[in-house]
Backbone as ProteinMPNN parsed JSONL, in Angstrom:
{"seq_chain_A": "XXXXXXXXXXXXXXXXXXXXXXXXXXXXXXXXXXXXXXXXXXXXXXXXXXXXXXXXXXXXXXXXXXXXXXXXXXXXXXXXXXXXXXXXXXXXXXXXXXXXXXXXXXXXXXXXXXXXXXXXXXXXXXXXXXXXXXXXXXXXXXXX", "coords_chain_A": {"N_chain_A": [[20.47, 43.523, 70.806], [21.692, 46.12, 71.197], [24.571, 49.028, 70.22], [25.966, 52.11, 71.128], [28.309, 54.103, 69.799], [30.341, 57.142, 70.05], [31.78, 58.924, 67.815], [34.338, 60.565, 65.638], [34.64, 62.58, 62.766], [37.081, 63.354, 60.266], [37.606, 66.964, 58.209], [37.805, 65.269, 55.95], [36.145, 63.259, 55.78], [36.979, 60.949, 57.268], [37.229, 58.64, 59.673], [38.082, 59.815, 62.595], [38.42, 60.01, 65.356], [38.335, 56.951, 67.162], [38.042, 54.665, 65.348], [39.112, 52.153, 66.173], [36.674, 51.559, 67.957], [35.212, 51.314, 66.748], [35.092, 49.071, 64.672], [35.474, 47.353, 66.131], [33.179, 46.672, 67.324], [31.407, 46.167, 65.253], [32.737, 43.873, 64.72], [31.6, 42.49, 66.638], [28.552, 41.846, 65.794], [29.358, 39.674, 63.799], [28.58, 38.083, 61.311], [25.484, 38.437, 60.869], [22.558, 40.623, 60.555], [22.638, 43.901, 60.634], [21.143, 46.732, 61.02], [22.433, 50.418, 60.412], [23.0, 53.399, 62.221], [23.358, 57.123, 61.425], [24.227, 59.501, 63.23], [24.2, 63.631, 63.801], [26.113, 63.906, 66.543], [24.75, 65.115, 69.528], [24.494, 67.787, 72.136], [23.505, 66.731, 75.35], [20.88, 67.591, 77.654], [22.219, 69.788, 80.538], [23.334, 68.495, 84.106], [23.002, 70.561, 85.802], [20.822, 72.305, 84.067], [18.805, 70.714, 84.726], [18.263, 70.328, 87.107], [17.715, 72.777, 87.987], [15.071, 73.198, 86.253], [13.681, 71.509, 87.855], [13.78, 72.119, 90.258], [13.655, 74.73, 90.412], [12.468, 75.928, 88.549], [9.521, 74.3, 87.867], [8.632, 74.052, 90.47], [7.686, 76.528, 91.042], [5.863, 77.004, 89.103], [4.107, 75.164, 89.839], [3.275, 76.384, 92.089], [2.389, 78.976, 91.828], [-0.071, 77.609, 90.3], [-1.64, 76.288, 91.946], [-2.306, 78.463, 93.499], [-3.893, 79.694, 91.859], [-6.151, 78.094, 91.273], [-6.053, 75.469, 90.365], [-6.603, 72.601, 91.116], [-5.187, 70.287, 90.165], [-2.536, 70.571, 90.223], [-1.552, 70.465, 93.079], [0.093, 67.822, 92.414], [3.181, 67.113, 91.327], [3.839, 66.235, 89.213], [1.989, 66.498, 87.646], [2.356, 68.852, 86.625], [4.172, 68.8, 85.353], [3.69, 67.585, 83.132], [2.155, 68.96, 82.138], [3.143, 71.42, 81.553], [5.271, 70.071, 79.517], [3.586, 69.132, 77.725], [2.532, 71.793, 76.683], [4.695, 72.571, 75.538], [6.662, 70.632, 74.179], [5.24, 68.695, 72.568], [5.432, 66.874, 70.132], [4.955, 65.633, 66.454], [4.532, 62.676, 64.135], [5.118, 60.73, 61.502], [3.423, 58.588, 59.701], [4.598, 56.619, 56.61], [3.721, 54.419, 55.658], [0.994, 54.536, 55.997], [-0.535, 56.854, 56.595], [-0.952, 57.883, 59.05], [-1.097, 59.819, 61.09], [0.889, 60.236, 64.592], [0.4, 62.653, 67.518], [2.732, 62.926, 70.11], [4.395, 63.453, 73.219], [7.323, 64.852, 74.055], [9.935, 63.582, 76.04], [12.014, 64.9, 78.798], [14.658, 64.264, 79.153], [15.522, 63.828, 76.293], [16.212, 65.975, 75.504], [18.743, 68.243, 73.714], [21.618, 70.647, 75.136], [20.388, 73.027, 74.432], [18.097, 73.028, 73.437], [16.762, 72.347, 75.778], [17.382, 74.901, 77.068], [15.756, 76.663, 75.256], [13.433, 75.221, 75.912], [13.145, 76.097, 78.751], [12.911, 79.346, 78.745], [10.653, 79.118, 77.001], [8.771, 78.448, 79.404], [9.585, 80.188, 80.94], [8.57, 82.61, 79.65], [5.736, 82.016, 79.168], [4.764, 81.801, 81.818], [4.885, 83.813, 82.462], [3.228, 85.58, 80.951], [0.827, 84.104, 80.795], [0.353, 83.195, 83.238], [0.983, 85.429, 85.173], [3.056, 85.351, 86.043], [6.637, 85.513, 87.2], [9.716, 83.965, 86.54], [12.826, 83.537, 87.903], [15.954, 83.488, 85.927], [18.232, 81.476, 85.932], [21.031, 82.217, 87.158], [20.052, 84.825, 88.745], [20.101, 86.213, 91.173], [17.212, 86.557, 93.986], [15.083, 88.48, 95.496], [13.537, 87.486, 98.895], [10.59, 87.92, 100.399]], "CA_chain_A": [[21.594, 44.247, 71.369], [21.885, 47.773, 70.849], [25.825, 49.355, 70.766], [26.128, 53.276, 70.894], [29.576, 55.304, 69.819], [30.822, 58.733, 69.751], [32.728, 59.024, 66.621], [35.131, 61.807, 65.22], [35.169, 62.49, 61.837], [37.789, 64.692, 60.123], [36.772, 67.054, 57.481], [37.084, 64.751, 54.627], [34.808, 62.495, 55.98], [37.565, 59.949, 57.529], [36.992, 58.508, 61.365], [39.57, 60.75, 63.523], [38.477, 58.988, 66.836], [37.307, 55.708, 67.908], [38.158, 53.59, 64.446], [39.4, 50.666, 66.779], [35.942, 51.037, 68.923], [33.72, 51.114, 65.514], [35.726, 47.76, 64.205], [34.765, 46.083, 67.634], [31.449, 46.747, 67.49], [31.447, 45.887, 64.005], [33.12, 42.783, 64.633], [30.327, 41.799, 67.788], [27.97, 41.466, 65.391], [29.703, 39.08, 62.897], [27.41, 36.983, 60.397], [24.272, 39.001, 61.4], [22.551, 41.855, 59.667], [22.616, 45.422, 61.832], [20.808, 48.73, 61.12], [23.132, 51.309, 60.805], [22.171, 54.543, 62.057], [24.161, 57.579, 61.652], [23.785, 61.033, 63.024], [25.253, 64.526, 64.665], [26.145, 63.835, 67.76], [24.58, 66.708, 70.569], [24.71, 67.498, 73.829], [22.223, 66.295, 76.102], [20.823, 68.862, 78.648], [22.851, 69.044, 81.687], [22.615, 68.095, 84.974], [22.296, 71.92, 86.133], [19.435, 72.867, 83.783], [18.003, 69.581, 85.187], [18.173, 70.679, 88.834], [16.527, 74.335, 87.654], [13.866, 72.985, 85.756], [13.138, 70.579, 88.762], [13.881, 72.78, 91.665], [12.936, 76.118, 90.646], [10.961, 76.15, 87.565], [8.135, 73.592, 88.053], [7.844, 74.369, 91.816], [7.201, 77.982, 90.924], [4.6, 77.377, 88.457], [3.028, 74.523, 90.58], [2.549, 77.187, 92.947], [0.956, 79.894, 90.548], [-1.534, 77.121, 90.006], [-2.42, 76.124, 92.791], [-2.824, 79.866, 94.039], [-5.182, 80.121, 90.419], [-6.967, 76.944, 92.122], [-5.618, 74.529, 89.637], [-6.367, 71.634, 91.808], [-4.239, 68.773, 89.932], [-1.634, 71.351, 90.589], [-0.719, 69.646, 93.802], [0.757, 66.558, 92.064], [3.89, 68.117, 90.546], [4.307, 65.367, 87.857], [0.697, 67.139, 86.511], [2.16, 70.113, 86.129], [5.363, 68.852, 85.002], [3.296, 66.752, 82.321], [0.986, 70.369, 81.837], [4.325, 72.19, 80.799], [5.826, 69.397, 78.826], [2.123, 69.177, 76.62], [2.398, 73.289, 76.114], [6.145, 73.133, 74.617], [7.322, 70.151, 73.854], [4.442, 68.134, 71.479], [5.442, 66.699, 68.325], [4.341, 64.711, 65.83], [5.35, 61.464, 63.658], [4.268, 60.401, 60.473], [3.354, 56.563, 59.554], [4.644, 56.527, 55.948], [2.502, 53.693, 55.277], [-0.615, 54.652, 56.568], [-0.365, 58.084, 56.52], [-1.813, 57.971, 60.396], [-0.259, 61.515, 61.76], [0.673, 60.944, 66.1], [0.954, 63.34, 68.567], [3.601, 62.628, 71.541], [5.496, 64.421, 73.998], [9.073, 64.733, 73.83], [10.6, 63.825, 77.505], [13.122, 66.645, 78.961], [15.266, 63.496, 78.82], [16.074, 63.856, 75.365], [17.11, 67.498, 74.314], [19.729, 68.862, 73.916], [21.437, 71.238, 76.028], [20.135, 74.254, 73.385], [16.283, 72.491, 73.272], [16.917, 72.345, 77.234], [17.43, 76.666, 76.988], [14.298, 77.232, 74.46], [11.783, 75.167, 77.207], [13.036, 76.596, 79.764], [12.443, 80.207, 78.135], [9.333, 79.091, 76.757], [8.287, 77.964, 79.925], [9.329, 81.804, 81.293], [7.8, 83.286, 78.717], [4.147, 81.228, 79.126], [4.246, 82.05, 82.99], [4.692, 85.781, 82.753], [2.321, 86.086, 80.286], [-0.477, 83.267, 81.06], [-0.018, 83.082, 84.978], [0.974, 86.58, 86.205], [4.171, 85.22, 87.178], [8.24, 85.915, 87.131], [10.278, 83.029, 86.674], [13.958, 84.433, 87.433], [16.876, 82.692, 85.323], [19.1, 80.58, 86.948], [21.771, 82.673, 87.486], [19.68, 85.776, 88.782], [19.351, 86.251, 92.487], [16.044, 87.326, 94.011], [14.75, 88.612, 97.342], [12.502, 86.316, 98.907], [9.978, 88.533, 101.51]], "C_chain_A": [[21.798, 45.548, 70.588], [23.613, 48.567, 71.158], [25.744, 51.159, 69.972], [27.268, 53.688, 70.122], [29.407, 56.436, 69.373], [32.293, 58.489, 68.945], [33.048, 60.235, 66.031], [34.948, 61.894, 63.883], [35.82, 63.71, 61.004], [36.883, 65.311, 58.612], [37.044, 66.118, 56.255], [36.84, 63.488, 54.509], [35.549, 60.371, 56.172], [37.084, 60.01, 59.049], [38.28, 58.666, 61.47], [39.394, 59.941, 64.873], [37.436, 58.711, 66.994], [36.889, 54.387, 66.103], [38.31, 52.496, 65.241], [37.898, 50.143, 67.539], [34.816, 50.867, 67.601], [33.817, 49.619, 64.664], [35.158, 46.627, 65.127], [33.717, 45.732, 67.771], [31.501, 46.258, 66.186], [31.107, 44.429, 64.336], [31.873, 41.897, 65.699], [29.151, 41.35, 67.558], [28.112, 40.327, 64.082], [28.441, 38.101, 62.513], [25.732, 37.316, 60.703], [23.995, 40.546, 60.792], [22.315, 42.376, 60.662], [21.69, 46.563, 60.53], [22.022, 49.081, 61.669], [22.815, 52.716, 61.055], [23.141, 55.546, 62.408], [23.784, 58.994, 62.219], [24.347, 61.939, 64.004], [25.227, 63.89, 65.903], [25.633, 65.517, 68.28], [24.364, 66.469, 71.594], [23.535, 67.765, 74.563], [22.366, 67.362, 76.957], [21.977, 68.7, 79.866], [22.461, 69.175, 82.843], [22.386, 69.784, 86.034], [21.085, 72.335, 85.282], [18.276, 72.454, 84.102], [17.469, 70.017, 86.395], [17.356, 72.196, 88.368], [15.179, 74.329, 87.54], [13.125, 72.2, 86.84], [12.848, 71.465, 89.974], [13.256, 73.818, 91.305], [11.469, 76.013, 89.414], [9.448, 75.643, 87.683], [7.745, 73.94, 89.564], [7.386, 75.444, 91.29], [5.961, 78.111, 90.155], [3.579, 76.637, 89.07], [2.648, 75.571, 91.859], [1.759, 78.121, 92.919], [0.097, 78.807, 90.489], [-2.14, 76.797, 90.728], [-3.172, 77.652, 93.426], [-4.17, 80.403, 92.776], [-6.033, 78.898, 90.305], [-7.057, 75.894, 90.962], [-5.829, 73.378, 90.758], [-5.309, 70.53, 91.929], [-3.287, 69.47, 90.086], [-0.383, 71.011, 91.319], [0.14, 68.597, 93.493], [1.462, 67.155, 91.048], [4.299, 67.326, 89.243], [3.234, 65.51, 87.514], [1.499, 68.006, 86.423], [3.703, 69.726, 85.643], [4.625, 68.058, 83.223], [2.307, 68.284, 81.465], [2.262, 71.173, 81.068], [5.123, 71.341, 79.608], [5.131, 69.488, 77.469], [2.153, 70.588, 76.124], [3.49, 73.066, 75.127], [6.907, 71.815, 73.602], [6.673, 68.534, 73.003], [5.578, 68.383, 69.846], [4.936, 65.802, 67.804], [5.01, 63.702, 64.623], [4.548, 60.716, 62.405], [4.101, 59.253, 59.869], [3.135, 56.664, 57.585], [3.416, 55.702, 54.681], [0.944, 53.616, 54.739], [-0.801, 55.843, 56.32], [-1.064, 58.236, 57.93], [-0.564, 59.227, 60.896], [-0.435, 60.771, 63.653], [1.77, 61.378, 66.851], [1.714, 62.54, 69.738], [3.97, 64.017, 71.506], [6.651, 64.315, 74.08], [9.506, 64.227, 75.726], [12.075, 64.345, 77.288], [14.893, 65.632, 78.582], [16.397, 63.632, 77.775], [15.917, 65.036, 74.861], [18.265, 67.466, 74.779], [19.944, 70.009, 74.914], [20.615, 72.8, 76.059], [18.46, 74.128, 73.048], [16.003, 72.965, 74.499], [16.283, 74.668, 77.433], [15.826, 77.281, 76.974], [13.518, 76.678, 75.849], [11.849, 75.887, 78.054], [12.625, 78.492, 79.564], [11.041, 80.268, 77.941], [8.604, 79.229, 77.912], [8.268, 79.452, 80.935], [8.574, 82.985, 80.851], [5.998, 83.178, 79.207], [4.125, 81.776, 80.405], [4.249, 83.087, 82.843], [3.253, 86.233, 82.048], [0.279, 85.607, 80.753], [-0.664, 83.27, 82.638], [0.28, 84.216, 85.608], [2.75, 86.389, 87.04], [5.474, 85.397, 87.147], [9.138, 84.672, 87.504], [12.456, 83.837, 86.737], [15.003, 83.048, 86.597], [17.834, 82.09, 86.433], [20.428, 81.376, 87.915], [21.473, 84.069, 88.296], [19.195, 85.091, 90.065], [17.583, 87.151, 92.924], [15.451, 87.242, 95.072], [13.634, 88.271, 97.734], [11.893, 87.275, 100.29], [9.718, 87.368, 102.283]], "O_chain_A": [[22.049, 45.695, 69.392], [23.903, 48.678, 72.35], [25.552, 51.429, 68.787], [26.751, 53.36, 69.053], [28.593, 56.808, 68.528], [33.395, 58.069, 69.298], [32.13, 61.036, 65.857], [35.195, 60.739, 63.536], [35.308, 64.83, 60.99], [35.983, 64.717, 58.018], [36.216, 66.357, 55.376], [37.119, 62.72, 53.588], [35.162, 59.288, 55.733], [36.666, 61.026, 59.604], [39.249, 58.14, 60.921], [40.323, 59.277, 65.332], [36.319, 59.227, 67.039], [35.928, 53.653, 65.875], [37.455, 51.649, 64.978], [37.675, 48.955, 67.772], [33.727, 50.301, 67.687], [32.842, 49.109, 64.113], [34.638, 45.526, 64.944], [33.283, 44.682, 68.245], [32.076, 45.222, 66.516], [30.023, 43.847, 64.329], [31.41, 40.795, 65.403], [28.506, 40.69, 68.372], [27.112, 40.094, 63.403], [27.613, 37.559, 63.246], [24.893, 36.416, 60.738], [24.845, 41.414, 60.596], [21.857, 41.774, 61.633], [21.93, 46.871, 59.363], [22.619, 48.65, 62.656], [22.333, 53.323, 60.099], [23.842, 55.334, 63.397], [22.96, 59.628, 61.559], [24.929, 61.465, 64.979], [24.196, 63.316, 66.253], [25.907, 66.612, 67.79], [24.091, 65.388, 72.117], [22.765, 68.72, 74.467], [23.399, 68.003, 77.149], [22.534, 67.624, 80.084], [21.426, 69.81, 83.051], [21.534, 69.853, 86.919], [20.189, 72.799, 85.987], [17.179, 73.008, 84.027], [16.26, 70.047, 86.623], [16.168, 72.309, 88.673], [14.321, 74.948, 88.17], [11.897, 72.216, 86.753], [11.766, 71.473, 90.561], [12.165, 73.984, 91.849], [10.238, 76.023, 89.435], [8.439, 76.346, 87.617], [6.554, 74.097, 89.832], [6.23, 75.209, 90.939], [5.128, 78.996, 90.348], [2.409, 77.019, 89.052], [1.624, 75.356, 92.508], [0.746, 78.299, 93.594], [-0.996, 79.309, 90.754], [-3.353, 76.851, 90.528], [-4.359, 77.796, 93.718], [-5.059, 81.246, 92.901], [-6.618, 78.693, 89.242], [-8.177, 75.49, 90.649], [-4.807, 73.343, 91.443], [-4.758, 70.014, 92.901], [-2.479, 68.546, 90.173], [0.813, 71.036, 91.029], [1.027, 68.385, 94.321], [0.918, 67.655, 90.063], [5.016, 67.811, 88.368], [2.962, 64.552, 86.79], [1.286, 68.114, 85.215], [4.436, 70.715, 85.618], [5.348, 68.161, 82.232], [1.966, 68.329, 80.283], [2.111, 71.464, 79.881], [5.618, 72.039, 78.723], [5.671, 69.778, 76.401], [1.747, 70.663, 74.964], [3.282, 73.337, 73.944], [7.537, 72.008, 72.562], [7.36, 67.525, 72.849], [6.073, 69.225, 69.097], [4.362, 64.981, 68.52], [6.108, 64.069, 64.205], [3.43, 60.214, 62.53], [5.176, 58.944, 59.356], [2.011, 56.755, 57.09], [2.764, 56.002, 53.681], [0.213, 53.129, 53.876], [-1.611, 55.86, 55.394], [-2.043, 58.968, 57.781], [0.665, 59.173, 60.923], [-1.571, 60.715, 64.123], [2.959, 61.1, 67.004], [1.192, 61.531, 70.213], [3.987, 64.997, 70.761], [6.961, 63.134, 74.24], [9.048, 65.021, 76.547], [12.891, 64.324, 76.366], [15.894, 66.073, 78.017], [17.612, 63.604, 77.971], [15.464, 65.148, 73.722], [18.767, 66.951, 75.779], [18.983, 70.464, 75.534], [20.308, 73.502, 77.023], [17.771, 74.998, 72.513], [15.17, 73.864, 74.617], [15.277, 75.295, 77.763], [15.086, 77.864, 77.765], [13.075, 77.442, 76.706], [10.834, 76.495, 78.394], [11.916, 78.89, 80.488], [10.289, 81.101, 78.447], [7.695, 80.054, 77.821], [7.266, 79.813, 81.552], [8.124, 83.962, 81.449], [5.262, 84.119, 79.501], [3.192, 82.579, 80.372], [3.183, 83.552, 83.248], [2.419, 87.018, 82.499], [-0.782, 86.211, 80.908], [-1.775, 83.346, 83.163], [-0.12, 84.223, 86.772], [3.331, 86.919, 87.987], [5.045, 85.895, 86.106], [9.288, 84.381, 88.691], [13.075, 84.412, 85.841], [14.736, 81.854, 86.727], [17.968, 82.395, 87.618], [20.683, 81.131, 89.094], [22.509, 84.648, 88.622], [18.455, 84.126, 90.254], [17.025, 88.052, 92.298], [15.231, 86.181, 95.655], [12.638, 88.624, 97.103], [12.674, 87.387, 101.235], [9.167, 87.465, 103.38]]}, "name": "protein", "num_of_chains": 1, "seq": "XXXXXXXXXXXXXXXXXXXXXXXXXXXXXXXXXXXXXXXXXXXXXXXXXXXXXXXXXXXXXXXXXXXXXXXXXXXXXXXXXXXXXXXXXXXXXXXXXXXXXXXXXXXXXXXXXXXXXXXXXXXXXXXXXXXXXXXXXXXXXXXX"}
C-alpha cells in the first residue's frame, strides 16, 4: 500500500497543512515498518500543454516525416516515442553494481516547467533538423 500527501510546511520547518492527514496515514500503518520519502512538491504538466503536445505538436512533426519519407512516421506513437528518445533520456545509476541505464522519462511525469523545455526543445529540433515551424500555442497561423 502506497499513501501520497501534499503537505505545507511553514518556514521553520513545522507542518502548516494536512498534520491531521499525515497522523492518519501514519496511524494506517501501525506496527509495520514504512519508507518514508520526502520531497518538493511540483506541478505536473497540465492538461493544456497535454492537448498541444498531442494535438498540434506531434501531428506536425509526424507530418514533416512522413513528407521526409520517414515511413514509421505513420504510427504516431513512433514518432511520439522518436521525440521522447531525442529530449527526454536519462540515466540511473545501480550503486551496487555500478551498471549505468538509459530510460525515457514519460511526458507523464514533468513538471509543468520540464513540460515548457520539451516542448521548446521539440520546436527548436524541428526548425532546425526538419525544415519546419512549430507555432506556440498561443500563436495563430494561416492555414492555405
Amino acid at each position: 500500500m502506497k499513501t501520497e500527501l501534499l503537505i505545507q510546511i511553514d518556514d521553520n520547518g513545522k507542518v502548516k497543512v494536512g498534520r491531521k492527514r499525515l497522523i492518519k496515514a501514519l496511524q494506517s500503518f501501525s506496527g509495520l515498518k514504512v519508507v518514508l520519502s520526502i520531497e518538493k512538491a511540483k506541478r505536473k504538466r497540465t492538461s493544456p500543454q497535454n492537448r498541444y503536445l498531442h494535438g498540434v505538436v506531434f501531428p506536425m512533426i509526424q507530418e514533416r516525416l512522413v513528407e521526409l519519407g520517414w515511413k514509421e512516421a505513420i504510427n504516431i506513437e513512433w514518432v511520439k516515442d522518436l521525440c521522447k528518445y531525442q529530449f527526454l533520456k536519462k540515466e540511473t545509476f545501480n550503486e551496487k553494481t555500478g551498471e549505468v541505464i538509459t530510460f525515457v522519462e514519460a511526458t507523464s511525469a514533468l513538471s509543468t516547467s520540464e513540460m515548457m523545455d520539451f516542448i521548446a526543445d521539440l520546436q527548436q529540433w524541428s526548425a532546425e533538423t526538419l525544415d519546419l515551424y512549430i507555432p506556440d500555442p498561443n500563436e495563430q497561423i494561416e492555414i492555405n
